[in-house]
Every structure is written in structure tokens, then in C-alpha cells.
C-alpha positions in Angstrom: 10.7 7.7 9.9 10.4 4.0 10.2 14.3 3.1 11.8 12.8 3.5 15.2 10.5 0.1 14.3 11.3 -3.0 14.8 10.3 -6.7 14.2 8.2 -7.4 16.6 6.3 -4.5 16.0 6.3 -5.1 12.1 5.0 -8.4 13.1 2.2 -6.8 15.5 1.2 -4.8 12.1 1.1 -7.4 10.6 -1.4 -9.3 12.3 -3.5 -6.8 13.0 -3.7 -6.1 9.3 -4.7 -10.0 8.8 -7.1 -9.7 11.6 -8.9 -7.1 10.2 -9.2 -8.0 6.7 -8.7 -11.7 6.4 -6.3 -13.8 4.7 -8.6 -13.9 1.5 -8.8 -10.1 1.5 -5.3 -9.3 2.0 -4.1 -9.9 -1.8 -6.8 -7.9 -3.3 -6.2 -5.2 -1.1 -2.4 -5.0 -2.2 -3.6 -5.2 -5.6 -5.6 -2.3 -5.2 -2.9 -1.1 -3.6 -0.1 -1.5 -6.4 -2.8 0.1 -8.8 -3.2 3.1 -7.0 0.3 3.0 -6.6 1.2 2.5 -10.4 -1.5 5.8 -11.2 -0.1 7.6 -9.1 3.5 7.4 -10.4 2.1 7.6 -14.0 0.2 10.9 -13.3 3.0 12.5 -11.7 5.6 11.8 -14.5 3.0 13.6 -17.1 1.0 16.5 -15.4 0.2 18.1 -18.6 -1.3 15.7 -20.3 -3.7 15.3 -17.1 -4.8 19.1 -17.6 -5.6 18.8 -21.7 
């Protein structure tokens, strides 16, 4: 999905993203990011115990 990408556009991304949100912004929203990330993950290993 992502081979056809390279680094200039990665860095393009990239600035955008710090453009948009700031440079103070940026490691809260990855934290937020790794959380959702980490719930995910955890609710998929144990669907049952999401449905008791």
C-alpha cells in the first residue's frame, strides 16, 4: 500500500502534520494515538470477555 511513497513525500506528511497541529501537540496526539492503539489490540485478543 505504502511502497509506492517515498521520502520526500513522507517528509511533505510530515510537515503538514506539524503545521496543523503544532510541535507541542504532536506528542500528545501520538500518545493518544498508542492508547487507542494498545485498546485496540487488547480488545481484539479477548472478545468474550468484552460481551460478559
Amino acid at each position: 500500500m505504502f511502497q509506492s511513497i517515498g521520502t520526500t513525500e513522507w517528509l511533505i506528511i510530515a510537515g503538514i502534520i506539524l503545521f496543523l497541529f503544532g510541535g507541542k501537540k504532536i506528542p500528545e496526539l501520538f500518545k493518544g494515538l498508542s492508547e487507542a492503539v494498545k485498546e485496540f489490540k487488547k480488545a481484539s485478543r479477548d472478545p468474550e470477555k468484552e460481551q460478559a
